[in-house]
C-alpha positions as CSV (number, residue, x, y, z in Angstrom):
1,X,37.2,-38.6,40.2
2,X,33.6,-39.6,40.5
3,X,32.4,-36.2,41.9
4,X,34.0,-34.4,38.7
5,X,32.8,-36.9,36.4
6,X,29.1,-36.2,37.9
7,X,29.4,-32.7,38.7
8,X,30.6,-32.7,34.4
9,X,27.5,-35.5,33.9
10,X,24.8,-32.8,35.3
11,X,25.9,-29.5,33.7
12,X,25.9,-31.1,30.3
13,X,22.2,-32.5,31.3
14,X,21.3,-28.7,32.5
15,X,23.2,-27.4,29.9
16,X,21.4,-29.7,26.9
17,X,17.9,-28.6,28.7
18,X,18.9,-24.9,28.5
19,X,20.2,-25.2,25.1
20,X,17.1,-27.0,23.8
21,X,14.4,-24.3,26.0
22,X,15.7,-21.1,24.3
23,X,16.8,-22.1,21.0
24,X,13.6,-23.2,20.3
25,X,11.8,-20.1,21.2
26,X,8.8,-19.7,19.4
27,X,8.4,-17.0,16.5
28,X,5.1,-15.0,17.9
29,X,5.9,-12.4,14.4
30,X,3.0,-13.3,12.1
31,X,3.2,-13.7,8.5
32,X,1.0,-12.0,5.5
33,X,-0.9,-15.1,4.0
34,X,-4.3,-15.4,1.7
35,X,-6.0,-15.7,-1.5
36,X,-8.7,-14.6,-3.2
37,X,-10.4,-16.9,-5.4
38,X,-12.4,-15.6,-8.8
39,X,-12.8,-16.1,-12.5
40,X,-11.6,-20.1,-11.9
41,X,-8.7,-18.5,-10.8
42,X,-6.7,-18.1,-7.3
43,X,-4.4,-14.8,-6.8
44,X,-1.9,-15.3,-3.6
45,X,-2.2,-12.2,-1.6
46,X,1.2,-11.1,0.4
47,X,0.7,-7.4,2.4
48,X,-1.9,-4.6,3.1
49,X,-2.3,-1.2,3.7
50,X,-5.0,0.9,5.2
51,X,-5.2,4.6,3.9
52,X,-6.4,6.9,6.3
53,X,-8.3,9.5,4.9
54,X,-9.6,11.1,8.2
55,X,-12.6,12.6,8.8
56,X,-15.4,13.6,5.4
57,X,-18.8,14.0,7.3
58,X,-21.3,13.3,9.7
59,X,-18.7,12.2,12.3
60,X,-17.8,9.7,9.4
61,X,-14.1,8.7,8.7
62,X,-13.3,7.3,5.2
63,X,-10.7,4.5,4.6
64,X,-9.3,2.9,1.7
65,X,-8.2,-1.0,2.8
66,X,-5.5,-2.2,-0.1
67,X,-4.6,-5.9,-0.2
68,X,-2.1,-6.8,-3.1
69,X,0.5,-9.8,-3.8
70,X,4.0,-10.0,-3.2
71,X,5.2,-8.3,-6.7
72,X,3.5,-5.4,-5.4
73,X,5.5,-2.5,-2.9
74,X,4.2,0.0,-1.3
75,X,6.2,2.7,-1.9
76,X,6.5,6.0,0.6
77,X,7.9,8.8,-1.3
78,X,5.4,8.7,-4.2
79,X,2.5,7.4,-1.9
80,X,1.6,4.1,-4.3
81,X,2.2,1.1,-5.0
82,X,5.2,0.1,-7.2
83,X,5.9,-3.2,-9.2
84,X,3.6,-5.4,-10.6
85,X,0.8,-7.8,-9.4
86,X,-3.1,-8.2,-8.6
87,X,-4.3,-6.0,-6.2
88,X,-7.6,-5.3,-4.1
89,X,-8.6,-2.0,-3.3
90,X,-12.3,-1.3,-1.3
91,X,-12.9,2.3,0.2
92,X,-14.8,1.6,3.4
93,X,-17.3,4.3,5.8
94,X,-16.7,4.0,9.6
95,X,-18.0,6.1,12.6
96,X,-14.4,5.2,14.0
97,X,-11.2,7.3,14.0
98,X,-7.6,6.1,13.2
99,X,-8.8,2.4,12.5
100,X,-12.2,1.4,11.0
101,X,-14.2,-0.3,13.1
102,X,-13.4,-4.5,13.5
103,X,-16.8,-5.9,12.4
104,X,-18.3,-6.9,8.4
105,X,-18.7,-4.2,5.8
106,X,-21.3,-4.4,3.6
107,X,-21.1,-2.4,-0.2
108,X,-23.4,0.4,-0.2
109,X,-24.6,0.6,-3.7
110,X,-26.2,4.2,-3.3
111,X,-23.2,6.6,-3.4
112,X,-24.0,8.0,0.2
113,X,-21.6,7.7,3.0
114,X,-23.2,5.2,5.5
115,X,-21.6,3.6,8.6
116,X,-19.8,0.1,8.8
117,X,-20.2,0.1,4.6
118,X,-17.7,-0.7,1.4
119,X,-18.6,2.5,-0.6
120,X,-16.7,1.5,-3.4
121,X,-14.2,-1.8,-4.8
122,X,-12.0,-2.5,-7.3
123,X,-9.8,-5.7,-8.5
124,X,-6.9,-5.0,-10.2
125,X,-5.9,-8.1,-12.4
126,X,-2.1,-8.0,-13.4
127,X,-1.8,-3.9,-12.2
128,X,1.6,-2.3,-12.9
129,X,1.8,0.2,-10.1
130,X,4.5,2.8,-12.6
131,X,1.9,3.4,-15.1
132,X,-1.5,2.6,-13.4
133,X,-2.9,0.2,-15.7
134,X,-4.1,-3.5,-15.2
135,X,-4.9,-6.1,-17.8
136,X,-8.3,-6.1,-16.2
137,X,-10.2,-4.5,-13.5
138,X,-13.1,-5.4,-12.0
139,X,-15.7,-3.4,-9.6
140,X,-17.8,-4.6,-7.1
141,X,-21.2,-4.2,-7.3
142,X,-22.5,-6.3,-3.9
143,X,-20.9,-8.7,-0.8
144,X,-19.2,-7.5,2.2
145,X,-15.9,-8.2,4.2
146,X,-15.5,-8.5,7.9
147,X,-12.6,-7.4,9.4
148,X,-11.3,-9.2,12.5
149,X,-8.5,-8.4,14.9
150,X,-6.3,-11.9,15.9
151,X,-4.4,-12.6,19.5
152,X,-1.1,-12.1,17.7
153,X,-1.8,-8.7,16.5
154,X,-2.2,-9.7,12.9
155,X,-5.8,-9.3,11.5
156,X,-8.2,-11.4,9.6
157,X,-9.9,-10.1,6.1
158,X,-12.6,-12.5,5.0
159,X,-13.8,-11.8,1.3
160,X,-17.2,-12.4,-0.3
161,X,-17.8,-10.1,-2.7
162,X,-20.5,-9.7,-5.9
163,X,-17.8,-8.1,-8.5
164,X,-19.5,-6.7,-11.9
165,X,-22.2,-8.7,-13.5
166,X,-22.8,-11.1,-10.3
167,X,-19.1,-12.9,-10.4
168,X,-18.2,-14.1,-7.0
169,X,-15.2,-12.9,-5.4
170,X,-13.8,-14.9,-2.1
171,X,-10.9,-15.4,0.5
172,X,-9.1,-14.8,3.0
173,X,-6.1,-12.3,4.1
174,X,-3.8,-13.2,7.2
175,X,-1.3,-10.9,8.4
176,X,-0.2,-7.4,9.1
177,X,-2.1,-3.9,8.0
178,X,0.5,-1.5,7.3
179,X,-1.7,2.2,8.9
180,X,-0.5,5.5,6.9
181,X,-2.3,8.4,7.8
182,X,-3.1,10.5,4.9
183,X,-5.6,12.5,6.6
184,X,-4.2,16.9,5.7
């Protein structure tokens, strides 16, 4: 009766050991996490999408990086965004196809296309993606971003931006980059 009562003792030891190893498995999925700060205000940002213009000139490929909050969807079949919330939209210049390059952007005031630049920037405050209207908008007129690529896949968007007449604009994005390829 003592060997059964041990034998039963060390599978429920093993048994409580496997049960605690694998359901406790660690979540390696990241999640979509930042903010941008402005105006005395912080805006929660949720998702992003990188448009994929292809190539325009110079072997220069144009991109247009979209970071929005969670009330905002992109949506497929009309190629926008739907719902309502504040968005962050910055076309950027890169010698490098089907991903811009993972390094800092700097705006290029001058209207030409230049390498490893932000050629233009908007903030949408409060933008309703049906009609295309925002309560305000705001463009950038200096600052860069640096895009960074993380061990779990996920990247890194660090904001620090000049938006019109000199207003800072910072913060961070954490999380996934949806990639659709709109080049024709």
């Amino acid at each position: 009766m003592k060997t059964a009562q041990q034998l039963f003792g060390k599978f429920a030891i093993i048994s409580a050991l496997c049960f605690s190893l694998f359901s406790c498995s660690k979540d390696n999925s990241s999640s979509n996490e930042g903010v941008l700060h402005f105006n005395d205000t912080t805006y929660t940002l949720a998702q992003s999408i990188l448009l994929d213009y292809g190539a325009i000139t110079g072997g220069l490929y144009k991109y247009q990086l979209e970071i929005y909050s969670s009330g905002l969807q992109y949506d497929a079949s009309v190629t926008d965004l739907r719902g309502t919330g504040n968005r962050l939209s910055l076309k950027l210049i890169s010698s490098q196809s089907k991903f811009p390059k993972l390094l800092t952007y700097t705006f290029n005031p001058s209207g030409s296309f230049v390498d490893s630049t932000i050629d233009m920037g908007t903030f949408y405050k409060n933008y309703e993606g049906t009609s295309g209207i925002a309560d305000s908008t705001f463009t950038v007129d200096g600052g860069s971003i640096t895009l960074e690529r993380n061990s779990d896949s996920s990247y890194n968007v660090t904001v620090n931006l000049s938006m019109f007449q000199g207003k800072p604009m910072t913060g961070n994005y954490k999380g996934s980059i949806q990639h659709i390829d709109w080049e024709k």
